[in-house]
C-alpha positions in Angstrom: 54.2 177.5 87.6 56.6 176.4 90.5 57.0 172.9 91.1 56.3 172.5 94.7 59.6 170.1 94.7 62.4 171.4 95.6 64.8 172.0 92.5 67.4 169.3 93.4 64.7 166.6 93.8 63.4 167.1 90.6 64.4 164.7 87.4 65.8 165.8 84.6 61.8 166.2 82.3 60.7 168.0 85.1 63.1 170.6 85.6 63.2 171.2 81.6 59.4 171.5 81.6 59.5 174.4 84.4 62.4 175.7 82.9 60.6 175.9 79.2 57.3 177.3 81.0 59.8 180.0 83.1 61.1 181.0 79.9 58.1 181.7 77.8 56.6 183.6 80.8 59.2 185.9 80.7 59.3 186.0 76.6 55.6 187.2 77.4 54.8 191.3 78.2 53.1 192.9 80.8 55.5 191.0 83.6 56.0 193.5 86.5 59.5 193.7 87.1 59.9 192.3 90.6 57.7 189.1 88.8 60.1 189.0 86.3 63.4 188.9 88.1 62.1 186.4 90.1 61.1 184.1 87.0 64.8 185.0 86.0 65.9 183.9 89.3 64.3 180.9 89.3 65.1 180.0 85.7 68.7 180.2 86.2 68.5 177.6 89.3 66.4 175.3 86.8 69.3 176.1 83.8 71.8 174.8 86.7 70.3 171.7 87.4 70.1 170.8 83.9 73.4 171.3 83.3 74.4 168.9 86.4 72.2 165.9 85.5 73.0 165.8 81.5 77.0 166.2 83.4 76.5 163.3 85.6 74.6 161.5 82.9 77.1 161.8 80.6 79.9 161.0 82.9 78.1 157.5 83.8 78.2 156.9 80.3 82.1 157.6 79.9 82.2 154.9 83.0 80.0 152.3 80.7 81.6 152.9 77.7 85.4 152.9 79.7 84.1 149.5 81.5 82.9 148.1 78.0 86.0 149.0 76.9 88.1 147.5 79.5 85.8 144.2 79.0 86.7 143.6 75.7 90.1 144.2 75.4 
């Protein structure tokens, strides 16, 4: 299941993709615990870096829309 790319390398479809996969591994049973924690781990990094590229994503599209703006005025 891990991406052999380190986290930060990895766009935003991939990251979401591992992260969906972490998640219904550990919604799965039979997961010893030390296997599970490190899934957790793991999912929360992936979570992270989700929430930093739709950030930056959206902040580049404040800067379009503000340049846009500043065009047409």
């Amino acid at each position: 299941m891990s991406n052999s790319k380190p986290i930060e390398e990895m766009a935003y479809e991939e990251t979401f993709a591992e992260l969906q996969a972490v998640v219904a591994a550990l919604e799965s049973e039979g997961r010893p615990l030390d296997e599970s924690i490190a899934l957790y781990e793991r999912g929360q990094s992936l979570a992270r870096h989700c929430a930093s590229l739709l950030e930056k994503a959206e902040l580049k599209v404040r800067q379009l829309n503000g340049e846009v703006l500043q065009e047409g005025a």
